[in-house]
C-alpha positions in Angstrom: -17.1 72.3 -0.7 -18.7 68.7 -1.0 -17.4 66.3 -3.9 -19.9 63.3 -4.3 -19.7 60.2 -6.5 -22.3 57.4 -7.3 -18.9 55.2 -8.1 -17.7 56.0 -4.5 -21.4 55.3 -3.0 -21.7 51.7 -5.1 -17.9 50.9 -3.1 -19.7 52.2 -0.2 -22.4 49.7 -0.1 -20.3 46.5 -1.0 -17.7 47.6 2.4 -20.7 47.8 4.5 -22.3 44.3 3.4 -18.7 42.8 3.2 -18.5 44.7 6.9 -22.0 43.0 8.2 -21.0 39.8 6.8 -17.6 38.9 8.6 -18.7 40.1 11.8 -22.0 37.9 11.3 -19.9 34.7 10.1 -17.1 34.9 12.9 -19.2 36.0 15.6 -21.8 33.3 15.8 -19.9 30.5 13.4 -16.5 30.2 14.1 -16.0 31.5 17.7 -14.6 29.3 19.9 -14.2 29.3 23.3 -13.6 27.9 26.7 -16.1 27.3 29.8 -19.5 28.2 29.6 -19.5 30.8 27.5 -20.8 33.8 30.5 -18.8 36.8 31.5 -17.4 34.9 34.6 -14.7 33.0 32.6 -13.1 35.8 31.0 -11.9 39.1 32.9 -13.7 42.0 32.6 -11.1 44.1 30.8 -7.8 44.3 28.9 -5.4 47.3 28.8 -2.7 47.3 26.4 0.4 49.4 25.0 1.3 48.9 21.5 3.7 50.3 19.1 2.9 50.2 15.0 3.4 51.2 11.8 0.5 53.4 10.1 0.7 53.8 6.5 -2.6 56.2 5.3 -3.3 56.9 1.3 -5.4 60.3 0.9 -7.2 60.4 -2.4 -9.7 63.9 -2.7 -10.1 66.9 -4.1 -8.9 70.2 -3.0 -11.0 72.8 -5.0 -10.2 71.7 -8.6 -6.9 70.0 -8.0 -6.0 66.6 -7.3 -4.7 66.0 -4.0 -3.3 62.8 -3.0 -0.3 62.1 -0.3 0.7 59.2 1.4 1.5 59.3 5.5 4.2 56.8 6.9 4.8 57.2 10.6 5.7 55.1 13.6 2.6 55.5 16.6 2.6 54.7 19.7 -1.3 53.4 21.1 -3.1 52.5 24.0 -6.0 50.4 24.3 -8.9 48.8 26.6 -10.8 45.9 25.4 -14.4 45.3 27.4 -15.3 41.3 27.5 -18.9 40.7 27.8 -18.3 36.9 27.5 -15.9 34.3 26.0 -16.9 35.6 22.3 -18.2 39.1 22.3 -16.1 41.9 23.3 -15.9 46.0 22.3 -12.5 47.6 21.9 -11.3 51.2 21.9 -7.6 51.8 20.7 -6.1 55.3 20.1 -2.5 56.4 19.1 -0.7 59.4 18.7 2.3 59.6 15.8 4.9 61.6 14.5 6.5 60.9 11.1 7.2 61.8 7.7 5.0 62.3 4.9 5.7 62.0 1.2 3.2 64.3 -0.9 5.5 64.6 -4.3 7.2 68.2 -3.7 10.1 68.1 -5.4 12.8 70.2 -6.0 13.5 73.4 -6.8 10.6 74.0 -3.9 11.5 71.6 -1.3 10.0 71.4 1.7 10.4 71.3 5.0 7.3 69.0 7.2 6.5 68.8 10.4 3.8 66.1 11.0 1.8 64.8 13.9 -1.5 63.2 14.3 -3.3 60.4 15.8 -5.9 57.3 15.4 -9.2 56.5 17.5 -10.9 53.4 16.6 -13.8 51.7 18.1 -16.0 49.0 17.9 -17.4 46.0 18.6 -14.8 42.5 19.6 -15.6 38.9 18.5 -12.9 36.0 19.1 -12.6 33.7 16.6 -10.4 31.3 18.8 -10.1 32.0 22.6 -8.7 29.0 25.1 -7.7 31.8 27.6 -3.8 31.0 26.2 -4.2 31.7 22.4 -6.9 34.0 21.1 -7.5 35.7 17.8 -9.7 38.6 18.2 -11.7 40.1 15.4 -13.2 44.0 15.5 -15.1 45.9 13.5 -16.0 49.6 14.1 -15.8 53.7 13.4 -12.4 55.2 12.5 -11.1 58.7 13.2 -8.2 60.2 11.7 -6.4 63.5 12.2 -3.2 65.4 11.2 -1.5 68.6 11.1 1.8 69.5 9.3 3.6 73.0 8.4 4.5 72.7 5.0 8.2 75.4 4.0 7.8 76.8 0.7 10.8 78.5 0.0 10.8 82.0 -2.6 13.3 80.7 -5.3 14.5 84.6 -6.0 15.9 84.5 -2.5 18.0 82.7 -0.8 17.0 82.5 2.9 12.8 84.0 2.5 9.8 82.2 1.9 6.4 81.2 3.5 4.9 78.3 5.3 1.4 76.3 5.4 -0.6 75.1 7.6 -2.3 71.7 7.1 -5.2 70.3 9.2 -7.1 67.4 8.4 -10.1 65.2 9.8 -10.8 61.8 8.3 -14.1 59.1 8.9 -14.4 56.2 8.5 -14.9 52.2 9.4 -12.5 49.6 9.8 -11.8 46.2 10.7 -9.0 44.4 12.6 -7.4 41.2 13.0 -5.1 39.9 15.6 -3.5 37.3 17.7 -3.3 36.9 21.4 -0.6 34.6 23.5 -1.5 34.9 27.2 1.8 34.0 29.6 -0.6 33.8 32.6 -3.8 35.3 33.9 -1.7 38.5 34.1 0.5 39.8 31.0 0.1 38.4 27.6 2.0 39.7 23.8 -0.2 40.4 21.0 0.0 41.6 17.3 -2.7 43.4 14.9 -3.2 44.3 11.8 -6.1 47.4 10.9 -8.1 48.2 7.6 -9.4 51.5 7.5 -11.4 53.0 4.6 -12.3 56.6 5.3 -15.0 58.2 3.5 -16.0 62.1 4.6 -12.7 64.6 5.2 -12.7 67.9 6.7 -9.5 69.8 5.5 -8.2 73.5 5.2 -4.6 74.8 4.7 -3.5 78.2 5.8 -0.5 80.4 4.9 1.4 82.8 6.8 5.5 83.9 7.2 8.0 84.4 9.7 6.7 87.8 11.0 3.3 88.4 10.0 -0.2 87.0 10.0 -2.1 84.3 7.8 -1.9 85.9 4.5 -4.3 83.5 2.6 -6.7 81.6 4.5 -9.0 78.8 3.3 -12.1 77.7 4.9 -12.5 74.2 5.7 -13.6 71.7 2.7 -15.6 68.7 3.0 -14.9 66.1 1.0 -17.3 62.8 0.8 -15.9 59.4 -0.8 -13.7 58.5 -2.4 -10.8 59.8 0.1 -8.5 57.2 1.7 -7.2 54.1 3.5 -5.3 53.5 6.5 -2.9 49.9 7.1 -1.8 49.6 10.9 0.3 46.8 11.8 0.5 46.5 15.8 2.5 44.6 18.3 2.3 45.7 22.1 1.6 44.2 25.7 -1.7 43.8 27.5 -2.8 43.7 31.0 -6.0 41.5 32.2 -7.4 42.8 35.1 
């Protein structure tokens, strides 16, 4: 099922100009940086470890009803940052979480989640400020998102039966981070970041089943295209330079 909205295209276009613009501006107007600008005076890669904080607001349509939850979970990432020269970079950070998630079932029919998921994000890397000792990266790029949760839906004539469902869910999207480097040595360095993510086309589908027997009702995936959700991600880890 596809769910389309000139409203939702008009937002659209005004992220992707606001997108083009910053990484225009801060890539060739406010970078900074030290030595000659060429690939030798930076090292050729990063790896980091980070821990953070993902907070994700779904806003679609399942079939005819409104469907909107909110995700809170603690992640654990990795990531690899390519430098090209002192300025231009590309990044690729992933994470995988487990966590709670809040989606407004209430009592008598509470429920029982399991959650887990993960983030992929990649893009293009432009430092604002790099002295090889303080740097504050900028990235802009594609965003993945993807979950799966049992949801318990007790029988309320019975005090121990009742059903589960299955929850899968795909999100696209772009985003844009912000961060801040301090570099001990020419070895380990501390960092924190902060990601936007605005995701735009979700594949989801929800299947039930019991305790015993087979999926009982089944739906096929549903595609929904904007307006569907954003993502927060604060960050702080530890990154190699190689």
């Amino acid at each position: 099922m596809f769910h389309n909205s000139a409203k939702g295209e008009n937002l659209m276009k005004r992220l992707f100009i606001l997108l083009a613009a910053v990484v225009l501006i801060t890539g060739f107007a406010f970078a900074q940086e030290s030595g000659d600008g060429s690939a030798s005076d930076i090292e050729k890669f990063n790896a980091e470890v980070n821990i953070g904080f993902p907070v994700h607001w779904t806003n679609g349509l399942h079939g005819n009803n409104e469907d909107k939850k909110v995700t809170a979970n603690t992640s654990i990432g990795l990531g690899i940052t390519f430098n090209f020269t002192n300025i231009i970079g590309v990044i690729i950070e992933a994470d995988v979480f487990y966590g709670a998630e809040l989606s407004g079932v209430s009592s008598p029919t509470s429920d029982h989640l399991s959650l887990a998921g993960a983030n992929v994000f990649l893009g293009p890397l432009f430092y604002l400020f790099n002295n090889n000792t303080f740097r504050i990266p900028l990235a802009a790029g594609i965003h993945v998102y993807y979950f799966s949760d049992d949801l318990w839906i007790p029988d309320l004539d019975s005090a121990t039966d009742g059903s589960w469902i299955n929850r899968n869910e795909t999100q696209f999207g772009l985003g844009i981070s912000l961060g801040f480097q301090f570099h001990f040595d020419n070895g380990v360095y501390l960092f924190s970041r902060t990601s936007v993510i605005f995701d735009f086309i979700r594949i989801h589908s929800a299947e039930g089943y019991d305790a015993v027997g087979p999926a009982y009702n089944s739906a096929d995936p549903c595609v929904d295209v904007f307006p569907i959700g954003w993502n927060i991600k604060p960050a702080v880890g530890i990154g190699i330079r190689f």
